[in-house]
C-alpha positions in Angstrom: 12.2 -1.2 -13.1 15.1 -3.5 -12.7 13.7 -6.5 -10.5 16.1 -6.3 -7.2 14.0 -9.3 -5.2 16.9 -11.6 -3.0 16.6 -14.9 -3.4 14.3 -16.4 -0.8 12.6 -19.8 0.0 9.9 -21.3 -2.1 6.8 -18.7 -1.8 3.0 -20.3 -1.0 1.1 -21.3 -3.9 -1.4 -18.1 -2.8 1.9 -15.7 -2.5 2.9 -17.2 -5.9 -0.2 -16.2 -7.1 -1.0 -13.3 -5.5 2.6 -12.2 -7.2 1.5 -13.2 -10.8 -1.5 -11.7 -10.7 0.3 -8.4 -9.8 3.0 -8.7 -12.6 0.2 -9.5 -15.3 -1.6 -5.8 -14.4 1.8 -4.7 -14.8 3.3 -3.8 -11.4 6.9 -4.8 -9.9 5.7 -7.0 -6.9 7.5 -8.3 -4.1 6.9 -10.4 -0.9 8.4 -8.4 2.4 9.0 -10.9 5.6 6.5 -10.0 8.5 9.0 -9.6 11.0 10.9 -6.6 9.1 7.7 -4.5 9.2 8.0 -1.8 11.1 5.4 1.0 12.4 7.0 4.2 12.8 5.7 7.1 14.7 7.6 9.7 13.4 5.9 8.7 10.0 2.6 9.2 11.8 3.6 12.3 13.1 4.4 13.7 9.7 0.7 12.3 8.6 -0.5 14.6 11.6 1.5 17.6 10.3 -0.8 17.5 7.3 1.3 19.1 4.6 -0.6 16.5 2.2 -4.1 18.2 3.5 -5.5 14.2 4.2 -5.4 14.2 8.0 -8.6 14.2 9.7 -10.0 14.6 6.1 -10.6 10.6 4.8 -11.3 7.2 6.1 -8.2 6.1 4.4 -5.8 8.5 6.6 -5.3 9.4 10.0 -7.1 9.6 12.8 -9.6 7.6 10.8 -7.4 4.5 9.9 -6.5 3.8 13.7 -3.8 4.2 16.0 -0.6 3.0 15.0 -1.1 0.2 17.3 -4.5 -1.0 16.2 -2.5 -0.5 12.6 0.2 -2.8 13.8 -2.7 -5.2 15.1 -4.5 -4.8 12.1 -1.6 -6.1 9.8 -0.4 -8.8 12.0 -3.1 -11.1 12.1 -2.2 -11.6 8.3 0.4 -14.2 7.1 1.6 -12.4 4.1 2.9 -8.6 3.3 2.9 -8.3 -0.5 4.3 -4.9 -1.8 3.4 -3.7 -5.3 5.0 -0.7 -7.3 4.6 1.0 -10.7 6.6 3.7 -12.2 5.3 6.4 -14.5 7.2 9.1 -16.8 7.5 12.6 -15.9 8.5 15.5 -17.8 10.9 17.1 -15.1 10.9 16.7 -11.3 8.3 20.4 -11.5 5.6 17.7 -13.4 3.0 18.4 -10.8 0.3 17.4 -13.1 2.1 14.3 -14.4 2.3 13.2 -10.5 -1.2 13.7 -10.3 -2.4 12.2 -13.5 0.0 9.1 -12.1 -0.9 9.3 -8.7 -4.6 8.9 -10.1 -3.7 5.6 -12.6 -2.3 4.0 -9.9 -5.0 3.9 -7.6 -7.3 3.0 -10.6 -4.9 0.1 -11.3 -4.6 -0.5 -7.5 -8.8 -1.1 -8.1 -8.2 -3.5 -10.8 -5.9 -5.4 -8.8 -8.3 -5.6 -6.0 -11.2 -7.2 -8.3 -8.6 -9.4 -10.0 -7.4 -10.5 -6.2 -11.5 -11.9 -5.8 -10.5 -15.2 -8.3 -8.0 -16.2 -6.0 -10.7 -17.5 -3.8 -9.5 -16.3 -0.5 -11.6 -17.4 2.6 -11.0 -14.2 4.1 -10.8 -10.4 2.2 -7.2 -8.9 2.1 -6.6 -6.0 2.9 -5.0 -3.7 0.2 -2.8 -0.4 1.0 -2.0 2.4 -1.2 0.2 5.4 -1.7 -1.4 8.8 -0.2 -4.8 8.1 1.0 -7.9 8.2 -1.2 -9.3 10.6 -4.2 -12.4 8.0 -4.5 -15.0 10.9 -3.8 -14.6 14.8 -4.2 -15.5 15.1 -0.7 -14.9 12.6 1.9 -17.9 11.4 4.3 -15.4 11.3 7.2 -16.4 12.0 10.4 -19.7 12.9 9.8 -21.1 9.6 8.3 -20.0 6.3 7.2 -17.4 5.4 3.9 -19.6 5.0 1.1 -17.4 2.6 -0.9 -15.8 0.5 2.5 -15.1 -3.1 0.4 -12.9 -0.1 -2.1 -11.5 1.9 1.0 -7.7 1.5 0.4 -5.7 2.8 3.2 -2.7 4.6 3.7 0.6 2.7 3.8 2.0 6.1 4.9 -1.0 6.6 7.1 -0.3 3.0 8.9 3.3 4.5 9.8 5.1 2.1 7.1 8.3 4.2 5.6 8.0 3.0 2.1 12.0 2.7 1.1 12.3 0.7 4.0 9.2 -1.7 2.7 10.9 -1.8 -1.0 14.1 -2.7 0.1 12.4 -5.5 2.4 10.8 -6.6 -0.5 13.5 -6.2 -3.1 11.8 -3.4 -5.5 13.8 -0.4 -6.7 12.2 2.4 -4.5 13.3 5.6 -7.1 11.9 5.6 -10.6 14.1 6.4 -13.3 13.2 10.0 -14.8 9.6 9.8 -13.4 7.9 9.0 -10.0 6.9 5.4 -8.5 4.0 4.3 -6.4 3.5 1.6 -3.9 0.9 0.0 -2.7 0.4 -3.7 -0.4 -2.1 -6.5 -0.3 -2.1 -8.5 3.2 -2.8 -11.9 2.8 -4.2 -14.5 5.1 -1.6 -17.3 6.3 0.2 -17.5 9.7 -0.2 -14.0 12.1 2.8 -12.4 12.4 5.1 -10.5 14.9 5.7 -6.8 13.3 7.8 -3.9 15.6 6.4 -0.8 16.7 9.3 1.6 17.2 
């Protein structure tokens, strides 16, 4: 993907790194400002339509991830909002099972980015987001018992009421892949809390 990032003040040394670490796995990686971030509820409320059959069914989607205010909460006592992308090849825009067998790599690589993320030696964990809930287990433990894998649970970005063209632009990454489909997911990253809207 063509890197579309505006120029922008000097990052931290742990944004700088955080960002490296991303390109090396081979994702497009960004840093979006706090204050554009916003929490939509009409994104929630297609979440609670449940065309994508996640809601109510996985710790990593609604209702189990939070209101969108204990979302917005959540995110804001972080100091950085890190966006990450990769894009894959399909056959035709009909490549259902290209979308899957995508959608699947990119959480696997999200998981690899996660591990990688440990030799950073943050004082606190981030918290990582990815596209369209979790395919972890074949059946979710939600609501019944407790996540199995919580230090792997990735939630959401969609689920947290983030509209993800708005977050790429923010962040300067091309949101459409050429001839194929791209993914997003974000790491949040400690530093100063920030002041996020809630629409």
């Amino acid at each position: 993907m063509t890197d579309h990032r505006p120029s922008a003040p000097a990052a931290s040394p742990l944004v700088s790194a955080a960002l490296a670490l991303c390109r090396s796995l081979g994702f497009e990686a960004g840093e979006a400002p706090l204050s554009s971030l916003t929490f939509h509820p009409e994104i929630r409320a297609v979440c609670e339509e449940n065309r994508c059959r996640n809601y109510s069914a996985s710790w990593a989607c609604p209702p189990a991830v939070g209101t969108l205010e204990e979302c917005r909460e959540r995110c804001l006592r972080y100091g950085h909002f890190l966006l990450f992308s990769r894009a894959y090849a399909l056959e035709d825009s009909w490549d259902f099972q290209g979308m899957g067998e995508a959608h699947r790599d990119f959480q696997l690589q999200t998981d690899r980015l996660d591990e990688a993320l440990g030799a950073l030696g943050l004082k606190e964990p981030p918290l990582i987001l990815s596209n369209e809930g979790c395919i972890r287990c074949r059946r979710c433990t939600w609501p019944d018992a407790p996540c199995r894998f919580p230090e792997k649970l990735h939630p959401s970005l969609e689920g947290f009421g983030f509209l993800v063209s708005e977050l790429a632009a923010a962040a300067g990454l091309a949101y459409r892949a050429k001839n194929g489909v791209a993914y997003f997911g974000a790491i949040l990253l400690p530093g100063e809390a920030g002041t996020g809207t809630a629409e």
